[in-house]
C-alpha positions in Angstrom: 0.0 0.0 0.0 1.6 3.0 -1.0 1.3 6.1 1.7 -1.5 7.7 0.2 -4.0 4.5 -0.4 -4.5 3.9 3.2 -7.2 6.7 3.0 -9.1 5.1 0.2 -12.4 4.0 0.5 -12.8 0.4 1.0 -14.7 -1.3 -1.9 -12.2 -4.8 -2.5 -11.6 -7.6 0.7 -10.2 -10.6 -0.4 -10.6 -14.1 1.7 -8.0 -16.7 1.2 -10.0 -20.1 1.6 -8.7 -24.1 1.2 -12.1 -24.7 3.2 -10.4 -25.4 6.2 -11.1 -24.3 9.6 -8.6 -21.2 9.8 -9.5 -20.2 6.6 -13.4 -20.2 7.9 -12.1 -17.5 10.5 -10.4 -15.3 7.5 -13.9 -15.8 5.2 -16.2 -15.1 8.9 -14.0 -11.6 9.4 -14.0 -10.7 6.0 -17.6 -11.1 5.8 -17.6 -8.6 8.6 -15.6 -6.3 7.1 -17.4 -6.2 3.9 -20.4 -5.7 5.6 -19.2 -2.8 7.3 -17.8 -1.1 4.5 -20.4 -1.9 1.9 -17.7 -3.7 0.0 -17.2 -6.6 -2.2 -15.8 -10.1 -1.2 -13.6 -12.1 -3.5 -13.4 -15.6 -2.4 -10.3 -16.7 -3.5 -8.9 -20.5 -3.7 -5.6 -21.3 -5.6 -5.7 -24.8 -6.7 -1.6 -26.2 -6.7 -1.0 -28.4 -9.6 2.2 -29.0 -8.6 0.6 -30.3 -4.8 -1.3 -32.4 -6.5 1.2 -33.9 -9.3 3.2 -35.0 -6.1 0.2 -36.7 -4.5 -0.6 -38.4 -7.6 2.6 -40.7 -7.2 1.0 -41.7 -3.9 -2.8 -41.9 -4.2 -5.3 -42.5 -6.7 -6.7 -38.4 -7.0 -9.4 -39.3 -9.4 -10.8 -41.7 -6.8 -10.5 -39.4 -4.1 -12.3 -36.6 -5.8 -14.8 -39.4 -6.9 -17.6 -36.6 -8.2 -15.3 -35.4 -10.9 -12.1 -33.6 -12.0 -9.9 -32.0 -9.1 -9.7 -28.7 -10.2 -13.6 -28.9 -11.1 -15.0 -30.5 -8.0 -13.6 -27.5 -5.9 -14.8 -24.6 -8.3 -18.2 -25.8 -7.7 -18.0 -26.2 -4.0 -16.0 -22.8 -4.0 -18.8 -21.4 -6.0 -21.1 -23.1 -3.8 -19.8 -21.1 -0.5 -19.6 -18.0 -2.2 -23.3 -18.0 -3.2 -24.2 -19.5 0.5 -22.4 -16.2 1.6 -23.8 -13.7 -0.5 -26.9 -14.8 0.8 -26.3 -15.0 4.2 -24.9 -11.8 4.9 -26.1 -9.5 1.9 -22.9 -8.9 0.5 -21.6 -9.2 -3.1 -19.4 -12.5 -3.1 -17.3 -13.5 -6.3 -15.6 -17.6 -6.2 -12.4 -17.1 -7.5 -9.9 -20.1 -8.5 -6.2 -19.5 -9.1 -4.2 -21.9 -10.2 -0.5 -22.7 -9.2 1.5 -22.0 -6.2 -0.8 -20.1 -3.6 1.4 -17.4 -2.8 1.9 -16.3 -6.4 -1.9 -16.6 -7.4 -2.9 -14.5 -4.7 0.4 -12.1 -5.3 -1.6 -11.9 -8.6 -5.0 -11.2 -7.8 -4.2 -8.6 -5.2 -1.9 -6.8 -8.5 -4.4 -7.2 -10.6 -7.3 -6.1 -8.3 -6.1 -3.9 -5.6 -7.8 -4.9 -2.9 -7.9 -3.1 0.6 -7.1 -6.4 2.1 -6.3 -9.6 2.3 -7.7 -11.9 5.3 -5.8 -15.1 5.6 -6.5 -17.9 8.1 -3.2 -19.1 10.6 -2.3 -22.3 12.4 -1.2 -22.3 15.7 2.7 -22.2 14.3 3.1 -19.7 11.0 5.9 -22.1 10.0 4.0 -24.9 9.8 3.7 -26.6 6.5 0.3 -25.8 4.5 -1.9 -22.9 5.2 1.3 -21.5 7.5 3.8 -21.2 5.1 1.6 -19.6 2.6 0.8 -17.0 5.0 4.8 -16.6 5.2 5.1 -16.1 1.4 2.2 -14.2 1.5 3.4 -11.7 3.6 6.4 -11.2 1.9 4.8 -10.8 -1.5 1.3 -8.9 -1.2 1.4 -5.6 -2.2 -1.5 -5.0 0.0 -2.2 -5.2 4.1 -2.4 -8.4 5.4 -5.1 -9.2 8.2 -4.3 -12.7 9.7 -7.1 -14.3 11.3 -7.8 -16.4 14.4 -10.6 -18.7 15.2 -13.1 -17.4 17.3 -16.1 -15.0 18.0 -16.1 -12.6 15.1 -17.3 -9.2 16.3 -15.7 -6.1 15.0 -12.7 -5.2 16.9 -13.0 -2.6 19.6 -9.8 -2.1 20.8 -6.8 -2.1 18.2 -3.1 -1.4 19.2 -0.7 -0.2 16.4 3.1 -0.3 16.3 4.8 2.4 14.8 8.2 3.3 14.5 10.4 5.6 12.1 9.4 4.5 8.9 7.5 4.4 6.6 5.8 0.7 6.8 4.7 0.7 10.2 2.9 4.8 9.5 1.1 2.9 7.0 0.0 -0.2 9.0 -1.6 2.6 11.6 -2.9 4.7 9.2 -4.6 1.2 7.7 -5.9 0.1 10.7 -7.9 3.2 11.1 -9.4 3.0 7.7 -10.4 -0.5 8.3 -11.6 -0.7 11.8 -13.1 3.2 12.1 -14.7 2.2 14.6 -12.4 0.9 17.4 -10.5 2.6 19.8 -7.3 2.9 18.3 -3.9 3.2 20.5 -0.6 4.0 19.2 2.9 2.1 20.4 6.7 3.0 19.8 9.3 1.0 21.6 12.6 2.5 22.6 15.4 0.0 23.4 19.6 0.9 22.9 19.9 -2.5 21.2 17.9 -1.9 18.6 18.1 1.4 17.9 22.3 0.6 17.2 21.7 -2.2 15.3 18.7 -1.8 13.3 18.1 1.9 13.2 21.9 2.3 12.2 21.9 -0.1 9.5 18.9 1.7 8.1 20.2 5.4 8.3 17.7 6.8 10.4 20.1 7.4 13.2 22.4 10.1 10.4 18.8 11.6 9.8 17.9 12.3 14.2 21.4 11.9 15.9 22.3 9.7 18.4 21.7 8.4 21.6 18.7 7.2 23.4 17.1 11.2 24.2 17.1 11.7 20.0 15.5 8.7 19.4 12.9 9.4 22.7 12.1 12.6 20.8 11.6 11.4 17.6 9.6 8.7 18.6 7.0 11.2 20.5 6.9 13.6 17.4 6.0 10.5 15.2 3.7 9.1 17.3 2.0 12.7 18.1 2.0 13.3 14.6 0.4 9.6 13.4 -2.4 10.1 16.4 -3.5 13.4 14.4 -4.0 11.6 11.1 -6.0 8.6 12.7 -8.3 11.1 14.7 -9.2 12.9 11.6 -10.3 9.3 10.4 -11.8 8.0 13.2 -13.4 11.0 15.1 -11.8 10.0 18.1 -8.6 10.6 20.0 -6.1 7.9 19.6 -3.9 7.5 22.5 -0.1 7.2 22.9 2.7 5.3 24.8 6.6 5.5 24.2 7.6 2.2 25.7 10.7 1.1 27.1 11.8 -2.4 25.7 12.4 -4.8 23.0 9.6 -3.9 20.4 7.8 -7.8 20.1 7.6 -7.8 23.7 6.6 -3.7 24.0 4.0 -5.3 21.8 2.9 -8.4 23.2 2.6 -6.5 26.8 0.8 -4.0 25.3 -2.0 -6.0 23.6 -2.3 -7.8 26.6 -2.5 -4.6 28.8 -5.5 -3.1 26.5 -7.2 -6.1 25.8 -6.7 -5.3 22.0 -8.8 -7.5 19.3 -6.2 -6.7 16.7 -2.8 -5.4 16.2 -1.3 -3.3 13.5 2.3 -3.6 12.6 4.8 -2.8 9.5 6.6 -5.2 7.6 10.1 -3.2 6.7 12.7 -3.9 4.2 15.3 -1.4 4.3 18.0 -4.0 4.2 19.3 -7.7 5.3 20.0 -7.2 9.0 16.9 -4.5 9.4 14.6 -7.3 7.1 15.8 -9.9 9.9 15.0 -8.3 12.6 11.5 -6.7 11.6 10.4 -9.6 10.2 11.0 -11.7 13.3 9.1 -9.2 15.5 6.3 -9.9 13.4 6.3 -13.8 13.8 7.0 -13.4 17.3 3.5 -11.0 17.5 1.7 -13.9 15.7 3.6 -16.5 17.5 3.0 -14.8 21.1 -0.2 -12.8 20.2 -4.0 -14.6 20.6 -5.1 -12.2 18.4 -5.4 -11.0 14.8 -2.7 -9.1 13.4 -2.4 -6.5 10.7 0.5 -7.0 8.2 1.4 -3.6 6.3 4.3 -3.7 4.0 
């Protein structure tokens, strides 16, 4: 999402589905989302050839899809969902089937497309084989926020906590969260801690742009979250509250969903080089990993 697209209207959701049970949690929120936006819903299953070639050497396929063709059997119960759906919840609800490698279909679609998101199920480990390490992929390759989805009550979120730092990414993951969930009470999160601001923030060249030294970054960090809090009020209506914490950011994070009781948290996805790449990235798994609760991807 590019910075100025996080204030478009939302008209586009996409819901990943392989009609398993975390992917019924991504299709249930989506469905709210749609709903609450008066948006479309673009149920979207990629079908992997290759998954299946290599299960062909082990089990008869035609047998086990006994009504038919693979790849047809599951456009018509795909189809089938997706008008149950539209029904249900009075929402426009298009099956659509990729085929190939599930990250690069739905890399695809979303280019193609530009949705306002895509909801994706999770297991209970994101590097799980399956539905986990497509979210991985996924995340690395959607030009689009990411809402991963838990199993569970689906009610729009009240409480949402966003993480925001110096950059760009994590601006646009707050600035996303407020265009999504307008409605929720929306707190804002930096995390000051030596280590990382020498090893990331220096590899990135923030720390030539602010100085150095823990007070620099303490300032910095209040001026961006002051400033970010402004933007999200003007689209929420409400005040959005702030906290400078002192730690390591996943747990700064972790406490602080916790803390508010948040449904969801937001968080950017960086990539301003190997070591910062490494690092960021890992404080996102470790908010899914350590996190009950749905999380916000924004690259």
């Amino acid at each position: 999402m590019k910075p100025d697209e996080s204030a478009k209207p939302v008209r586009r959701v996409v819901a990943l589905s392989d009609f398993t049970p975390g992917s019924q949690a991504a299709v249930a929120r989506a469905m709210q989302l749609a709903k609450a936006h008066g948006a479309r819903v673009d149920l979207l299953h990629a079908f992997d050839v290759s998954a299946l070639a290599a299960l062909r050497g082990v089990f008869d396929v035609d047998r086990l899809f006994s009504d038919g063709p693979a790849a047809g059997v599951v456009k018509q119960r795909l189809s089938e969902v997706a008008a149950s759906l539209a029904a249900q919840h009075a929402v426009e609800v298009e099956a659509c089937f990729g085929v190939g490698d599930p990250a690069t279909a739905i890399a695809a679609h979303v280019k193609a497309l530009h949705p306002a998101v895509v909801v994706i199920g999770l297991r209970a480990h994101p590097a799980d084989p399956g539905m986990g390490s497509t979210l991985l992929r996924v995340l690395r390759r959607v030009e689009c926020p990411v809402l991963v989805a838990r199993a569970g009550q689906v009610q729009p979120y009240r409480t949402v906590l966003s993480a925001v730092d110096l950059r760009d990414a994590s601006r646009r993951a707050a600035l996303a969260a407020a265009t999504l969930f307008p409605d929720a009470k929306h707190h804002l999160m930096s995390a000051l801690d030596l280590v990382w601001e020498r090893e990331v923030w220096s590899a990135s060249g923030v720390q030539a742009r602010i100085g150095a030294g823990a007070e620099a970054l303490r300032g910095a960090l209040t001026d961006r979250l002051g400033e970010v809090a402004r933007v999200m009020g003007t689209r929420t209506g409400s005040a959005v509250t702030t906290v400078l914490a002192e730690a390591p950011p996943s747990r700064a994070i972790v406490d602080g969903v916790r803390a508010l009781g948040a449904d969801c948290v937001a968080v950017g996805r960086h990539g301003q080089g190997l070591l910062a790449e490494r690092l960021i990235g890992s404080t996102a798994l470790d908010v899914l990993h350590h996190t009950s609760r749905d999380v916000l991807v924004v690259s």
